[in-house]
C-alpha positions as semicolon CSV with decimal commas, in nm:
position;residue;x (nm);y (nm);z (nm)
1;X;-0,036;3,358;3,793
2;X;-0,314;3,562;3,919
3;X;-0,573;3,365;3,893
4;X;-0,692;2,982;3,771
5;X;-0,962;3,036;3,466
6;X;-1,142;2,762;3,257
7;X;-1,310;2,774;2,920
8;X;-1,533;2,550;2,801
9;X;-1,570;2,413;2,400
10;X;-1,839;2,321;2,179
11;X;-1,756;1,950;2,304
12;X;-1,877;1,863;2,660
13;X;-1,985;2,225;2,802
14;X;-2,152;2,020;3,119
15;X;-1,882;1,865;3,202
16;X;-1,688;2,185;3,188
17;X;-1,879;2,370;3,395
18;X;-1,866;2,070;3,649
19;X;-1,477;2,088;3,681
20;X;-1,489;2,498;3,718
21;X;-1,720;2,426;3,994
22;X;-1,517;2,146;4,214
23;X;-1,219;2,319;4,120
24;X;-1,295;2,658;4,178
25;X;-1,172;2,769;3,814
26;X;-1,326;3,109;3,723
27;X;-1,558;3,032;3,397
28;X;-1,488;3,273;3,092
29;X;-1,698;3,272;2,821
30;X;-1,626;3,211;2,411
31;X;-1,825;3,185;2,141
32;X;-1,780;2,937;1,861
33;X;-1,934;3,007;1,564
34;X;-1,933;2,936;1,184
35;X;-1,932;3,117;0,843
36;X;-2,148;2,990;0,603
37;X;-1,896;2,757;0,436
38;X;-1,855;2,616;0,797
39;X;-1,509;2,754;0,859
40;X;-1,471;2,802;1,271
41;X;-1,474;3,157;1,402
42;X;-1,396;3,191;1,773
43;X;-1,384;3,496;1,976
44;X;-1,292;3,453;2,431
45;X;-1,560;3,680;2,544
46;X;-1,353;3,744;2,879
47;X;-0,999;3,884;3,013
48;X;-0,733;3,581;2,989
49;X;-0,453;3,750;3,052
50;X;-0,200;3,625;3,291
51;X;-0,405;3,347;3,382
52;X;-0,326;3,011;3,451
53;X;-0,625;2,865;3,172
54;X;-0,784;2,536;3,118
55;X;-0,935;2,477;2,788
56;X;-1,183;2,168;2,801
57;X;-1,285;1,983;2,481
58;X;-1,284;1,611;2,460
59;X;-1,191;1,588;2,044
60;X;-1,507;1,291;2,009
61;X;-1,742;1,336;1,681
62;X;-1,727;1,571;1,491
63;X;-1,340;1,466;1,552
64;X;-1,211;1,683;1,321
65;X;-1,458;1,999;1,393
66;X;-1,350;1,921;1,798
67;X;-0,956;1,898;1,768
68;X;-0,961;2,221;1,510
69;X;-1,190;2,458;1,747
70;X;-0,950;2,304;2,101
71;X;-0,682;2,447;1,871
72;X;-0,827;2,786;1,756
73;X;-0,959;2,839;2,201
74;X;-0,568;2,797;2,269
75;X;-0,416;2,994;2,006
76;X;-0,710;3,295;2,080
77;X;-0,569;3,243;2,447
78;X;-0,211;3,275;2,364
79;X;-0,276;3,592;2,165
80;X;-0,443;3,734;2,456
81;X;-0,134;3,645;2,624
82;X;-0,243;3,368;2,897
83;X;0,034;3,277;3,081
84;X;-0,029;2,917;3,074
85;X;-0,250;2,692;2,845
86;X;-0,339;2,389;2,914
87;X;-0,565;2,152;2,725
88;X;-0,795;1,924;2,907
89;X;-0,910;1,676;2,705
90;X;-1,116;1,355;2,851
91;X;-1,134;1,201;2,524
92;X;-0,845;1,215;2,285
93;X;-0,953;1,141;1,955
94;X;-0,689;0,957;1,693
95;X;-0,543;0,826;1,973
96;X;-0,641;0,444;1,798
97;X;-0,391;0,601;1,500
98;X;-0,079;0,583;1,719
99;X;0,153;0,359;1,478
100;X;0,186;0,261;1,131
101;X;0,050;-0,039;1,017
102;X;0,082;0,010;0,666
103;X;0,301;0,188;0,428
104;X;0,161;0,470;0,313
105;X;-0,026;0,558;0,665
106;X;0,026;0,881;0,879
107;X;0,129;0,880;1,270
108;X;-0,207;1,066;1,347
109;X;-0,262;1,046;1,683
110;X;0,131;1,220;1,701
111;X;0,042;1,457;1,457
112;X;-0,292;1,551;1,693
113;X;-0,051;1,593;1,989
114;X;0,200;1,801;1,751
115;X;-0,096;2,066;1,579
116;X;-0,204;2,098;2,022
117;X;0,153;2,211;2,085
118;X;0,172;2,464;1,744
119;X;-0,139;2,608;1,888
120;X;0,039;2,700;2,163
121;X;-0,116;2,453;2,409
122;X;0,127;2,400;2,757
123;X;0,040;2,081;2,855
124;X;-0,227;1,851;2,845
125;X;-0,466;1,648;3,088
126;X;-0,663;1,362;2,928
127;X;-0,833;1,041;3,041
128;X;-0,685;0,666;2,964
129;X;-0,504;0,730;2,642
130;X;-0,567;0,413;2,394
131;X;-0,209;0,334;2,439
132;X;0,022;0,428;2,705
133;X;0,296;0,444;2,452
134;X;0,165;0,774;2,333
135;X;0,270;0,964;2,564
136;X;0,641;0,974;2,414
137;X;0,418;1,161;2,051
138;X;0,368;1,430;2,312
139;X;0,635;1,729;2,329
140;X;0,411;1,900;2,594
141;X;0,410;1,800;2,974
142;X;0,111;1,506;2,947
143;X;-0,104;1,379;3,245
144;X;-0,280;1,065;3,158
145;X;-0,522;1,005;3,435
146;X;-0,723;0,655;3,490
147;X;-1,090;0,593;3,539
148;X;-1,017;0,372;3,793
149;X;-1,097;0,522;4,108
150;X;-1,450;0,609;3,927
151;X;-1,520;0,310;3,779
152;X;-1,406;0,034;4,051
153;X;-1,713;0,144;4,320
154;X;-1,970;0,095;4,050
155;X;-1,813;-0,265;4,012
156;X;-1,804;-0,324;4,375
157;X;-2,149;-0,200;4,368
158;X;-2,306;-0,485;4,155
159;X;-2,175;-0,790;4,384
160;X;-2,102;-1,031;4,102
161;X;-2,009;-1,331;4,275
162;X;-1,739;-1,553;4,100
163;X;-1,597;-1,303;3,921
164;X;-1,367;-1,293;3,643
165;X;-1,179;-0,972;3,482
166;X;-1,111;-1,027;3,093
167;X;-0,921;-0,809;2,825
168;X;-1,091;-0,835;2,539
169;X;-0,743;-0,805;2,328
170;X;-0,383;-0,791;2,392
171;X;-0,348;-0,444;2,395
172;X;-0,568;-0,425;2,720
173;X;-0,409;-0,620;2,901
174;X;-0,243;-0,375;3,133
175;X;-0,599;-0,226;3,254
176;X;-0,753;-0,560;3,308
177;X;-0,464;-0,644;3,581
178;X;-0,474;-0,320;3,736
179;X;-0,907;-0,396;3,786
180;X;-0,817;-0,776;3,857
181;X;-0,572;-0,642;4,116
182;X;-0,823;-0,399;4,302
183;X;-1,095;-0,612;4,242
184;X;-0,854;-0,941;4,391
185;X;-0,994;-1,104;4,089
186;X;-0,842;-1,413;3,829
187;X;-0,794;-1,265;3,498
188;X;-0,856;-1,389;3,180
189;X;-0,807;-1,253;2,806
190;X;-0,957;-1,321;2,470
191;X;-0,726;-1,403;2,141
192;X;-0,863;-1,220;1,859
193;X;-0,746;-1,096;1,491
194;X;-0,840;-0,774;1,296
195;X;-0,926;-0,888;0,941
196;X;-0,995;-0,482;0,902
197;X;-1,063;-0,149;1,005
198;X;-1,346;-0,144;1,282
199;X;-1,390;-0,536;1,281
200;X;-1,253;-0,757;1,541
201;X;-1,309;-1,171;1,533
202;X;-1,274;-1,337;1,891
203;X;-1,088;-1,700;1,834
204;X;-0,984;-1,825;2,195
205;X;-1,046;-1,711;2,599
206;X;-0,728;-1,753;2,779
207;X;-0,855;-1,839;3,145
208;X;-1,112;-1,984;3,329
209;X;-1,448;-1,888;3,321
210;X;-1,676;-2,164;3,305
211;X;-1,983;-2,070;3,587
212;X;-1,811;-1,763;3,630
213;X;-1,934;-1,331;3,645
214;X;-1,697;-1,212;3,351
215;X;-1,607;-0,795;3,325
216;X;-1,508;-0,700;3,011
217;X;-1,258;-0,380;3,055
218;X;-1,169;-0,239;2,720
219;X;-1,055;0,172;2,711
220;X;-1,353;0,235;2,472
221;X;-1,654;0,141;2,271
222;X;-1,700;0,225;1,890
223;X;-1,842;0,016;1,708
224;X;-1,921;-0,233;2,000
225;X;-1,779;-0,550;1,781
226;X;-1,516;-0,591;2,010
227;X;-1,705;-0,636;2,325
228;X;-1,989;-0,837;2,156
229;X;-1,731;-1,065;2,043
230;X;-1,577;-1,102;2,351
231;X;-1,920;-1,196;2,527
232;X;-1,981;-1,444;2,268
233;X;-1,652;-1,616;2,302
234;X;-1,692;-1,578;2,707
235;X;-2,113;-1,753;2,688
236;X;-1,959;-2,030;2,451
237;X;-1,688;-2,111;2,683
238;X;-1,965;-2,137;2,977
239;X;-1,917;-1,820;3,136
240;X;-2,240;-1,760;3,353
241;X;-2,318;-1,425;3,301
242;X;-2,107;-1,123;3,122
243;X;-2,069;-0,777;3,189
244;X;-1,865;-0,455;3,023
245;X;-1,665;-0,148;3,145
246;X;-1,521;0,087;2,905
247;X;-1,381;0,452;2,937
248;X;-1,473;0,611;2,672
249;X;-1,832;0,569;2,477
250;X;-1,715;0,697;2,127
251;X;-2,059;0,444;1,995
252;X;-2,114;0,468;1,642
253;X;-2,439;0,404;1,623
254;X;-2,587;0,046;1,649
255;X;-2,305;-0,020;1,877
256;X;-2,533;-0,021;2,217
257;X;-2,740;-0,253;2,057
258;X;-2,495;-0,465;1,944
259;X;-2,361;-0,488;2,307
260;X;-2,655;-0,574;2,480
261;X;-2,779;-0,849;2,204
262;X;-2,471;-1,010;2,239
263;X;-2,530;-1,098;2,622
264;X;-2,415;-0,806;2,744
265;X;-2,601;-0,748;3,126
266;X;-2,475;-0,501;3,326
267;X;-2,269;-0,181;3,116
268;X;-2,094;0,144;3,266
269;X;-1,894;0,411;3,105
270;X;-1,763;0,756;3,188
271;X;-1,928;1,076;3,102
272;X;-1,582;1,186;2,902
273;X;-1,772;1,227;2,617
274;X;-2,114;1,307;2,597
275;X;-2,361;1,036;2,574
276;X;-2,736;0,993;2,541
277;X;-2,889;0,851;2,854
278;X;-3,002;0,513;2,822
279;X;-3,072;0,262;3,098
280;X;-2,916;0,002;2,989
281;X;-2,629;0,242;3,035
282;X;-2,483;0,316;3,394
283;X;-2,237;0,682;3,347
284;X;-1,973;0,732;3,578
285;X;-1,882;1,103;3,630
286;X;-1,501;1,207;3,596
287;X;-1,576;1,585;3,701
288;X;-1,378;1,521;4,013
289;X;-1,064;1,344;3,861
290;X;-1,019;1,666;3,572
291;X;-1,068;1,904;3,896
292;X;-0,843;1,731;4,168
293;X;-0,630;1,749;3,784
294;X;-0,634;2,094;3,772
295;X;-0,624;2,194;4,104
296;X;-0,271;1,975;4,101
297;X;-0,123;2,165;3,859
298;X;-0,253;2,526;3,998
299;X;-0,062;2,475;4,298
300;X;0,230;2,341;4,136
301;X;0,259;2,664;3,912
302;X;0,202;2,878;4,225
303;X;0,539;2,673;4,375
């Protein structure tokens, strides 16, 4: 492979441009564009060929719009005969859509993975899937990376004496240890139900925090009903103050809000998608986890 190249999509262009930089990547331009019915027209600007290409587009909002133009970059590449694709992708969207829960439901988050691979996408480097069980959907070499080496100096940063790591749900319950762990930490967890789509009631905190700092760690932020549940339950059980971390700021709107009125103090996220700067917002940058990423897998391809 002559050389290492990176485009960036319509996504997260900043944060694109960031990796090429630490990494060294060589940037080549593409335009994305639309026909007036809004059908996607892409054109790579630059010579691909034989190069060892990074595509990066995190598939947030528009999700659809995201995951179709990632798709149409790697297929443009592959006709321009690249000699390896791979799609970096900080935030996987569908990734929540991973099972069945009803009849009559799709696998979406596999069939995400699967339209990637039909693109002609290699492999694929993304940021703390929603479930570590999807990487099986994947029939591409995956790389899941974790926040965790970005996110546990901000922690360490705000001193919170007596403090207590909680998973919001059962599903997180494997993050909170590894934070716990690293952060030599109790842990605690909160017992909740899902009466429906994008609603989440707290009912019982396992652990405890009475008089104690309690970090929430939860993989992402939507509607923020999850988090501001789990503060409430945390404040009525006598927790003393309660903070959030969360990977991935997906925030539909009211959701910051709904955070912070719900006791929320100190918040940090990632920069895997793109978020409007707010201060009651701390962003943690993941430039240099996608680049040490892709520098990785260059030298692995060179071997």
């Amino acid at each position: 492979m002559k050389r290492i190249a990176l485009i960036a999509g319509d996504a997260h262009p900043q944060l694109a441009r960031e990796i090429a930089q630490r990494s060294g990547a060589e940037m080549i331009p593409a335009t994305i564009a639309a026909f007036a019915d809004g059908e996607t027209r892409i054109r790579i600007e630059g010579e691909v060929r034989g190069t060892d290409l990074y595509i990066v587009q995190p598939t947030s909002a528009p999700t659809n719009e995201r995951l179709m133009n990632l798709a149409l970059l790697a297929d443009a590449a592959r006709c321009e005969d690249a000699a390896r694709i791979t799609a970096v992708v900080p935030y996987f969207g569908y990734a929540r859509q991973d099972m069945r829960n009803r009849p009559g439901e799709p696998r979406s988050a596999q069939v995400a993975a699967r339209i990637l691979k039909c693109a002609g996408v290699d492999r694929v480097v993304t940021l703390e899937l929603h479930s570590a069980a999807l990487e099986s959907a994947f029939e591409v070499p995956l790389t899941n990376l974790l926040a965790d080496e970005a996110m546990l100096p901000v922690v360490r940063g705000w001193r919170l004496p007596g403090l207590v790591v909680v998973s919001p749900d059962a599903g997180g319950l494997k993050r909170a240890q590894r934070y716990a762990a690293a952060l030599a930490a109790p842990l605690a967890a909160i017992v909740k139900t899902r009466p429906r789509d994008d609603v989440a009631v707290a009912l019982q905190v396992l652990g405890e925090v009475r008089g104690r700092a309690c970090l929430i760690v939860d993989d992402m932020a939507s509607t923020g009903r999850t988090i501001a549940g789990a503060a409430q339950a945390l404040l009525e059980a006598g927790a003393r103050e309660v903070h959030a971390l969360f990977i991935h700021a997906v925030m539909a709107p009211g959701a910051l809000d709904r955070i912070a009125s719900a006791g929320v103090q100190k918040i940090a996220t990632t920069d895997s998608i793109p978020a409007a700067r707010d201060p009651r917002v701390e962003v943690v940058a993941t430039a240099a986890l996608f680049a040490d990423a892709v520098v990785q897998l260059a030298g692995e391809a060179r071997r």
